[in-house]
C-alpha positions, 0 to 999 in steps of 0.5 A: 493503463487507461484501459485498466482504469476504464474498467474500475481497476486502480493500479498504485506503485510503490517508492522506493524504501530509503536503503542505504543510498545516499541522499541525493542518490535516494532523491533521484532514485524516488524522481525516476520511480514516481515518472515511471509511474505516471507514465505507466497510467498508475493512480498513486504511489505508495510512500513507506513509513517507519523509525528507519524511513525518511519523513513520507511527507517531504518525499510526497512533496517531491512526487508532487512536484516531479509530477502531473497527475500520480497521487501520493499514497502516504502511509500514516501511523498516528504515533507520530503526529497528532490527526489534526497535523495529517489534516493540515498536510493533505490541505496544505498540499491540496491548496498548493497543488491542486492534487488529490492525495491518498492515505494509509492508515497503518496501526503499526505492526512492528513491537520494537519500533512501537516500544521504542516510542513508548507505545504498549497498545495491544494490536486490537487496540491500535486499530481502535485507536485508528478509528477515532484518528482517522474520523477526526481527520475525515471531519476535518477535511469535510469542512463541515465546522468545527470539529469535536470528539470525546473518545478513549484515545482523542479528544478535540474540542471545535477544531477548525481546519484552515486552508479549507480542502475542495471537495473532490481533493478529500483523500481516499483512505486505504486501511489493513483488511487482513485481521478482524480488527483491520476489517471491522475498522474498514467498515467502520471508515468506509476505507479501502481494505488492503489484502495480502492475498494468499494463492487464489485456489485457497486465500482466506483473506476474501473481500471485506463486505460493503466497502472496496477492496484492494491486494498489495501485491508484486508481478514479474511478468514475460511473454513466455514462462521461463522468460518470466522466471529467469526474471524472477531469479535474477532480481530476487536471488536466493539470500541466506540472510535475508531468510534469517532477517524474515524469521526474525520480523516474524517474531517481532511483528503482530501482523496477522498478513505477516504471519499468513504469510510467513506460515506459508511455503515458498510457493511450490506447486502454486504457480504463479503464486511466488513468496521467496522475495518475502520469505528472503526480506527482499519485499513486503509482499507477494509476487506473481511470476509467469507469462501475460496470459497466467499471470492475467488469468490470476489477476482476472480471478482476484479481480472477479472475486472483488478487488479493485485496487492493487498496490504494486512492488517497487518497480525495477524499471520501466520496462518492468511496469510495461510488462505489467500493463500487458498482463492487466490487458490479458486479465481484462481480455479474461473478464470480457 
């Protein structure tokens, strides 16, 4: 995807989620997807974290070493390790491979997960809280000296940081743009904003003003529409029970995308625009489904309304992402 990359556009894939596989099933599950991704020209790969995900460090660490270039998007929630600690891993592994990483900054949306950990804090909160972890991690990486902070949620005093990170390795941080709170921390942190995005012709979530943007998004694109949709169907089959399990992490969840996203209908009457593989659990995210050059018009709109990074769905295989690849080029015809 050179030509999309050339252009400003960053295209990340997504690892699988841990499921129910076995380990070494999962293993080689997680290889396949990251060389696919890689030789698709993707940037980066989007590492879950959660109470039933595998520690997103140790599966960065197989990325990096089954691959040349993809860079590992870890998703990081700062209940679960101090910043100093996150710090220490993008150096760690910067020194021993030489490879840019990227952070997720997640707040956690999820109340159970949470409370398990004995984490009350209101949604706002957790994003105020966020700010002060990532600032201390961004201090620490620019290797400027020792680093301190007084704040309500952390307090350092001169903390150093070793092996030193090399300037052009500092991660690109990538945060929640969806809510007041996740915009305002974006700002704040000179972050990439991630949207969820709503149809094109109606989205409210628009662009976070004076930082980059970016949209999570799934594409099942086909030389002809009906091609596209039969694909569609097929992976995503119609589930009972998983629309029973979306109902419920609605209730559970304080996320202002997932409720955006879970007020809205199935995606009747808006095509491309497709939300069943959210609505049945199958996915965390939106889907455009059509032929390369509907699918490419609405990515040339998202694209022209200001987002330049966009985090792929799981890939189903490689041919799914040459597929992709195609309707970013008709999105780049679009744009000429």
């Amino acid at each position: 995807m050179d030509d999309i990359s050339k252009g400003g556009i960053e295209l990340f894939s997504t690892c699988p989620p841990l499921g129910k596989s076995d380990g070494r099933s999962y293993l080689r599950r997680v290889i396949e997807v990251a060389r696919w991704s890689e030789e698709a020209g993707c940037r980066g790969i989007l590492i879950y974290t959660d109470n039933g995900q595998l520690d997103p460090w140790l599966v960065a660490q197989v990325v990096l070493d089954q691959t040349e270039r993809l860079c590992p998007l870890v998703a990081v929630q700062p209940i679960y390790m101090h910043p100093h600690s996150i710090a220490k891993m993008v150096s760690s592994l910067g020194y021993l491979y030489g490879r840019r990483l990227y952070l997720n900054m997640v707040a956690g949306g999820f109340k159970n997960d949470l409370a398990a950990l004995n984490d009350h804090a209101a949604h706002d909160q957790r994003y105020g809280r966020l700010i002060e972890y990532t600032r201390i991690i961004q201090a620490l990486l620019a290797g400027d000296g020792p680093v301190s902070l007084d704040g309500s949620y952390y307090k350092v005093d001169k903390l150093k940081l070793a092996p030193p990170l090399r300037a052009e390795l500092r991660p690109g941080i990538f945060i929640s743009g969806s809510s007041p709170a996740g915009r305002a921390a974006a700002e704040a942190l000179h972050a990439t904003a991630i949207n969820y995005p709503e149809p094109l012709h109606e989205s409210a979530a628009l662009p976070v003003l004076g930082v980059a943007n970016g949209v999570r998004i799934g594409i099942l694109s086909r030389p002809d529409e009906s091609a596209a949709w039969a694909a569609a169907r097929a992976r995503f089959p119609e589930d009972r029970t998983g629309q029973l399990t979306r109902q419920l992490a609605t209730r559970v969840s304080d996320s202002l995308w997932h409720k955006q996203l879970s007020d809205l209908e199935a995606g009747v009457g808006r095509e491309p625009y497709w939300l069943v593989p959210f609505q049945q659990y199958q996915t965390n995210c939106p889907y455009l489904v059509g032929d390369y050059a509907r699918v490419g018009k609405e990515l040339a709109g998202y694209i022209a309304i200001g987002y330049r990074t966009f985090i792929l769905d799981v890939p189903a295989n490689v041919e799914e992402l040459s597929h992709i690849r195609k309707a970013f080029e008709h999105a780049a015809l679009e744009m000429a």
